[in-house]
N, C-alpha and C positions, 0 to 999 in steps of 0.2 A: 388548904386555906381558901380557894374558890369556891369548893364547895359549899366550905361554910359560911363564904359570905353571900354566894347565890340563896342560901336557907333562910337565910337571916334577913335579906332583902325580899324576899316570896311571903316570909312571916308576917314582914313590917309593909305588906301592897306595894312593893316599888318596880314589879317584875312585873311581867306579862301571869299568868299561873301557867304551870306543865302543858304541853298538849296531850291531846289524850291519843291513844293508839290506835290506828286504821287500823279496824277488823283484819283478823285473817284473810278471811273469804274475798273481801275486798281487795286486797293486795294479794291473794292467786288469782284474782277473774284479772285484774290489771298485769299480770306477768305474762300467762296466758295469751291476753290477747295481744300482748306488743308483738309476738312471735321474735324474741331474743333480741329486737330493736328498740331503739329511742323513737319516742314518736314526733320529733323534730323534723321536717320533711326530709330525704334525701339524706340524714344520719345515715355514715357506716358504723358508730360507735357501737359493739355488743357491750349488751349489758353486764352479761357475765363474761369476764376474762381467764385469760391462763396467765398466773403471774407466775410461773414456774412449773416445773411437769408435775402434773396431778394436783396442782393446789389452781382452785379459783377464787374467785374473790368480785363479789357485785362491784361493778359501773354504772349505778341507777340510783334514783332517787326518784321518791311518787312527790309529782307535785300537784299545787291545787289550780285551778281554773281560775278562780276567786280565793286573793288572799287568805289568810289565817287572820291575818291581826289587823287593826288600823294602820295604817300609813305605808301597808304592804302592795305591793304591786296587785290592780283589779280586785282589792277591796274591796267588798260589798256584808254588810252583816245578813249572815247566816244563821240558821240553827245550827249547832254543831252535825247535828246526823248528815243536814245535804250540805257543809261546809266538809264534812270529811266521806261524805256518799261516793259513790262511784262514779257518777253522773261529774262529778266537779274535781275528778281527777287525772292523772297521766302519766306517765312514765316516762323520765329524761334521763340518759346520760347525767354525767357528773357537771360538764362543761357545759351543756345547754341548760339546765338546772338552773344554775348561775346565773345563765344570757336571760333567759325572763324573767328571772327573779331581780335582775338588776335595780335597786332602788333610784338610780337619773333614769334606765330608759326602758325598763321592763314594761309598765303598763302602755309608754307610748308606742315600741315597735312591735310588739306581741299583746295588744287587747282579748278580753276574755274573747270575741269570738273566733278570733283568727288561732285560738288556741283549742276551742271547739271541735274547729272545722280541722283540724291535724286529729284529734281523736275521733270525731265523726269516721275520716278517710282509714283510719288503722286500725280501728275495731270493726265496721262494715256493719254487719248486719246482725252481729254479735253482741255489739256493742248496744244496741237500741235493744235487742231482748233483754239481757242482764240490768240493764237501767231501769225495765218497763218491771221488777221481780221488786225494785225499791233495793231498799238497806234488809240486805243476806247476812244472817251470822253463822256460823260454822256449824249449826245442826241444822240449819236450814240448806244450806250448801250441801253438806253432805247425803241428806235426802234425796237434795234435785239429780246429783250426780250419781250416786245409786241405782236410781228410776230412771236414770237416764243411759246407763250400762249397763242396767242388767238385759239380759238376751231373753226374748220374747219366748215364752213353752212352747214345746217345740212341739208340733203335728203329729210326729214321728216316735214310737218306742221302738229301744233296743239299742244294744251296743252301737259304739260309730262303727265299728267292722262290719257288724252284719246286713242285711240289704233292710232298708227304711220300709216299715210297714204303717198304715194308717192305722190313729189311737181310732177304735170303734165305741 
C-alpha cells in the first residue's frame, strides 16, 4: 500500500523524485579511504560489524557535505555529478549519520566546513588526488588500479629460482 502510494505521489509531483545512485567507484575510493572508520572525529564505531559469527552487516552510511534537497541540512544547489561527487561526501556510522543530518541542529553544530575539515583530516593525501581525478566511473577506476598494480617489467629473465641475469 506504501508503495503504491509513494508511485502515485512521485507520478502526481508531490515527492521529492528517486535519488540517483553514488557510483560504484565513488563509494569504494570512500570505504577505502575511511580505513574501517566513521569519519566523525574520535569515532570507535566500525563500519562493518559482526553481528553474529561469520555474518557482518554495514554500520555506515555515505553522507553528503551539502544536502540532497531543499530545506536539508547545508543546502546548497548542486549539479547532481558534484552533489553526489566525491569531493561532497563522507562516510558515517549510523548514529552520527543522523547527528548531522539532524533537521533543528545539523547545519548549526556541523557546517559544511567543519564537515570538510573531518574528510580533509581522514583521507590525507589521498583524498586530494582522488578528488583532483574528478567524477571516476568504474572503467575508469578500474584502468587507474590496474596501472597502478601492475608490477613494472622486470630487468631480469629467467625463472625466480635461477640467478637473475641482465635482459641484453
Amino acid at each position: 500500500m506504501l508503495a503504491v502510494s509513494l508511485t502515485l505521489a512521485r507520478a502526481l509531483g508531490m515527492t521529492a523524485s528517486p535519488r540517483k545512485q553514488i557510483q560504484a567507484a565513488t563509494q569504494a575510493a570512500l570505504w577505502a579511504l575511511s580505513n574501517g572508520r566513521c569519519y566523525f572525529p574520535l569515532c570507535d564505531n566500525p563500519l562493518v560489524m559482526q553481528v553474529r559469527k561469520g555474518v557482518f552487516r554495514k554500520n555506515a552510511q555515505i553522507a553528503h557535505i551539502h544536502g540532497v534537497a531543499p530545506g536539508a541540512p547545508r543546502y546548497q544547489p548542486l549539479p547532481q555529478a558534484e552533489r553526489d561527487g566525491f569531493t561532497n561526501l563522507l562516510l558515517l556510522c549510523y548514529p552520527h549519520h543522523g547527528e548531522i543530518d539532524d533537521p533543528k541542529t545539523g547545519e548549526r553544530l556541523y557546517p559544511a566546513e567543519l564537515l570538510r575539515s573531518w574528510k580533509d583530516k581522514r583521507e590525507g593525501d589521498n583524498g586530494a588526488a582522488l578528488a583532483a581525478l574528478g567524477p571516476v566511473n568504474e572503467k575508469v577506476l578500474n584502468d587507474l588500479l590496474v596501472a597502478a598494480f601492475t608490477p613494472p617489467p622486470s630487468a631480469y629473465s629467467g625463472s625466480p629460482t635461477s640467478s637473475p641475469r641482465p635482459v641484453a
